[in-house]
N, C-alpha and C positions, 0 to 999 in steps of 0.2 A: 504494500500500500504506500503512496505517495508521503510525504514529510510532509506537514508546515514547520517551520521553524520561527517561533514569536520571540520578538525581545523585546519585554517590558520592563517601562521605569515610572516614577513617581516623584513628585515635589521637589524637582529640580531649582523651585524659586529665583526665579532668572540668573542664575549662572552661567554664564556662557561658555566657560568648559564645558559644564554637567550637559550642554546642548547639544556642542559640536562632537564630545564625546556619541552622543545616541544617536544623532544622523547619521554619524561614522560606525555606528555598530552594526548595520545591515550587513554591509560588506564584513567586515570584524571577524562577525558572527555567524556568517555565511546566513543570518536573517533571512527569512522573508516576509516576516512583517516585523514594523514599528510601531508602538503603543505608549504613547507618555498620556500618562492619565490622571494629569492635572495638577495643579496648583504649580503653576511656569511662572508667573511671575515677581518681578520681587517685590524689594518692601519697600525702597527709601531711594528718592534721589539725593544724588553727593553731587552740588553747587563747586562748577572748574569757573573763578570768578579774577574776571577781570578789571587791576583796580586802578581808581584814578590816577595812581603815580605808576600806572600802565607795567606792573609786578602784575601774573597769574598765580592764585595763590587756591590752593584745595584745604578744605578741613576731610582728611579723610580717615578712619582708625585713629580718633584720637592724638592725631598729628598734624599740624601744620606745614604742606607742603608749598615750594616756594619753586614753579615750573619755568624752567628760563632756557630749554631746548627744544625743539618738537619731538624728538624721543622721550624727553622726560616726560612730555606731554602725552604722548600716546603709548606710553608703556603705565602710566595713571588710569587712564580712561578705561585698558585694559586690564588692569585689575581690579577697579571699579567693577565693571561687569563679569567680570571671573569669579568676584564676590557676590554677586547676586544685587547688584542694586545698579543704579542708572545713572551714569554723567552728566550734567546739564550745563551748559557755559551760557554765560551773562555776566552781564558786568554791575558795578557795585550799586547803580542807583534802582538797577532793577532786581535783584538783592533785596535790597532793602522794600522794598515794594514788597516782594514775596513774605518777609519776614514780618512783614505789617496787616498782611491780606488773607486768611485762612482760607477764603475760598478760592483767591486766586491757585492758593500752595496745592490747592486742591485739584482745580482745572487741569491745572498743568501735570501732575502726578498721572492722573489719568489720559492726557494727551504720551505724555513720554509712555506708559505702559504701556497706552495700543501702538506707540510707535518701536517701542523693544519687540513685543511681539512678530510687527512685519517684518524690521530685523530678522528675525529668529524664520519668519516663512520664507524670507529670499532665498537664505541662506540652506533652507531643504531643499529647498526648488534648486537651485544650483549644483548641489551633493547629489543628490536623487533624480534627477529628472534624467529620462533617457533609461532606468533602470527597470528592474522590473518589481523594486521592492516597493510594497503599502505601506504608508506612514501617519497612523493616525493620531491626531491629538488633541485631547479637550482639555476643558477648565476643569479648576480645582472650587472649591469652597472656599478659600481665599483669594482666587480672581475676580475680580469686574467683568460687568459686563460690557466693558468696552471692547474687549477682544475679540467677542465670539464674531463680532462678522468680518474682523481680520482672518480671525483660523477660517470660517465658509468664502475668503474669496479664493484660494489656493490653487491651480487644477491640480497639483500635486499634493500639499500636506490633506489629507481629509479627516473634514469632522464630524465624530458619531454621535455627538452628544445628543441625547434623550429621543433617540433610534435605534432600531436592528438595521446592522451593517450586516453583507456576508464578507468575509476575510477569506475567505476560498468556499471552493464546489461544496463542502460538507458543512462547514462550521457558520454560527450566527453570531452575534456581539451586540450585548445591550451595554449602554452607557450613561453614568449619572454623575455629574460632579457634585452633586448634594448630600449631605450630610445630619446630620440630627446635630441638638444645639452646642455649641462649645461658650468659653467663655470669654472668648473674643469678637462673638457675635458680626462673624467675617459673611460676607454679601449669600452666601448661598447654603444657607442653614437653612431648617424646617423642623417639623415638629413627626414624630416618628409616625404617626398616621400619614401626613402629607408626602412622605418619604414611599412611606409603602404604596400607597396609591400611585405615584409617579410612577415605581417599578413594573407595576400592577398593568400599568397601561401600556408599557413596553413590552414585555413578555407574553401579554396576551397575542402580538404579532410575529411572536418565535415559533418558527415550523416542526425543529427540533430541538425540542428542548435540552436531550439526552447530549446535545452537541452543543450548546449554547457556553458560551462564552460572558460571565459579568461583573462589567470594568466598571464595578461599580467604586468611587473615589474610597467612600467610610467603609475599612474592614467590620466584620461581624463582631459584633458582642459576644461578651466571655471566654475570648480565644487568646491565645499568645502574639497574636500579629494587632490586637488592640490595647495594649496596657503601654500610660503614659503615667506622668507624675500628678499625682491630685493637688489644684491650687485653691492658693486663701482667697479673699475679697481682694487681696493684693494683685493677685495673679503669680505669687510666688510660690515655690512648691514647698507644700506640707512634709514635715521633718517627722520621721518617727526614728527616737532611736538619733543614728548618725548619719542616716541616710531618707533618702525622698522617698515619700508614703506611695504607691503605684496603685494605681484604680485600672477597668475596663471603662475602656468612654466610645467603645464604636456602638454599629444600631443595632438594634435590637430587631429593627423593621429588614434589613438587610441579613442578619439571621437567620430569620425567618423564612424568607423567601428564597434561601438556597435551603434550609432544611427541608421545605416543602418539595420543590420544583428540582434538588436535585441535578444544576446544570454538569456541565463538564467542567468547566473550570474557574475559579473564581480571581480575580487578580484587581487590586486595591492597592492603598497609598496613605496618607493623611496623617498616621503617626507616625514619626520618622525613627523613634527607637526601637519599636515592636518587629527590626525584619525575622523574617521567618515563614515559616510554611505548617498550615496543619490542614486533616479532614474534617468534611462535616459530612458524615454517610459517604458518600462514593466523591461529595465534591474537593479537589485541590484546591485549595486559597492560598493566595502566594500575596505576600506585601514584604516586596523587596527595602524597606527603611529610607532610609537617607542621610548622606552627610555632603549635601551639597555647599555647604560653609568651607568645607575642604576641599572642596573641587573633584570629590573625588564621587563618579555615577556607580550607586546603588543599582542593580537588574537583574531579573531574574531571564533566565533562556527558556525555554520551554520547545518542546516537538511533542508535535501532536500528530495524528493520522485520523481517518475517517473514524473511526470508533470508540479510540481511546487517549491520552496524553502518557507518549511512551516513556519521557525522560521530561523532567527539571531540575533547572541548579540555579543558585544564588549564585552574580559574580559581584564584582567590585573595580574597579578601577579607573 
């Protein structure tokens, strides 16, 4: 029987290694499909500011950088984004503007995200195109909505989000970037009803279930691929002992609906310590972690054939 060979990652938060790392892993990986399955972007734009006495100067990591080559200049920008967060350049009166303006700081966050984004679509389309590999990618629970009709303009990255895709002749793939509530109350939360229902309404259009693929974002409740640190009102993590208290905080709703339904393989993201792999009855759940702060992509490989998933492995690098 014929291979697919999937290689899925998660919560890359705009790092642009963690990016050009997974573009590059088709080929790598002798891949034939590509799967990031959400939460791509980052967190914070880092201000490259041009000042009146015409010094470029960055506040970046805590340091004051003082840019007076265009290599210093563009070897900044690039770890900027190798870190997960976005370059901006302006100069000091528009600065100050931003620093006075909440909503401006605002606008603009969301203007540079959906513009890291196409970044990030060029640059598949470039890698990929001409190939014969699939490369799909949605949001996370911590994405905007400003992205998703960057990810659907593509002809090459495709987006599955809250669809059955087929990934080849046998296999089908539902996808959710939503999540049950956290307490950072990040854009695509809901309430474990509203979760189930969403699912509810995708799967109903799965032909085979038996072969169903679901890239759902939030791993299942109660498992080893959902336990994080339980936080105060603070948001800091609760101390038992000398170490942090760990709770389950995936869904409950998503549980559910592989305990039920039984797909082929389950593949999530969202807590970045939890990697690991366990069953639920005959289903695989893989959530390959994340330490994208280090540049370094979390993934898991997987081959599957028309009836069953023959081999997976966690890599790293």
């Amino acid at each position: 029987m014929p291979l697919t060979r999937i290689f899925f990652t998660s919560d890359v938060h705009g790092s642009e290694v963690c990016f050009e790392k997974f573009i590059s892993a088709g080929k790598f990986y002798q891949a034939n499909v590509l799967i990031l399955g959400g939460d791509i972007t980052g967190k914070m734009i880092v201000p490259i500011v041009q000042q009146s006495d015409g010094k470029i100067t960055s506040e970046f990591l805590g340091t004051t950088r003082v840019l007076r080559t265009k290599k210093e200049h563009d070897d900044l920008e690039k770890e900027i984004r190798n870190s997960g967060y976005y370059p901006y350049e302006l100069n000091a009166e528009q600065m100050k503007e931003l620093s006075n303006d909440g909503k401006l700081r605002d606008d603009l966050f969301l203007k540079v995200m959906a513009d890291g984004v196409k970044r990030w679509v060029q640059l598949a389309e470039q890698h990929l195109k001409g190939t014969k590999i699939k490369c799909y990618i949605s949001p996370g629970n911590d994405d905007s909505f400003v992205i998703d009709d960057v990810l659907k303009s593509s002809p090459v990255v495709l987006y599955p989000e809250d669809q059955v895709v087929r990934i080849d002749d046998d296999h089908e793939m539902i996808t959710s970037a939503w999540t049950n509530p956290t307490p950072w109350k990040t854009p695509r939360e809901t309430s474990e009803e509203k979760l189930s229902e969403m699912i509810a309404q995708m799967k109903s259009k799965v032909q085979r279930m038996e072969n169903c693929i679901f890239n759902l974002h939030c791993p299942p409740y109660g498992t080893t691929i959902d336990v994080a640190p339980e936080l105060d009102e603070t948001l800091k993590p609760k101390i038992s002992g000398t170490e942090a208290k760990m709770i389950h905080v995936g869904s409950r709703a998503v549980r559910e609906v592989i305990e039920k339904e039984q797909p082929l393989l389950g593949i999530h993201g969202h807590i970045h310590e939890s990697q690991g792999f366990i069953k639920i009855g005959r289903t695989v759940c893989i959530n390959p972690g994340s330490d994208y702060s280090e540049g370094i992509l979390r993934g898991a490989l997987i081959n599957i054939n028309e009836k069953e998933i023959r081999s997976y492995l966690l890599t790293q690098g």
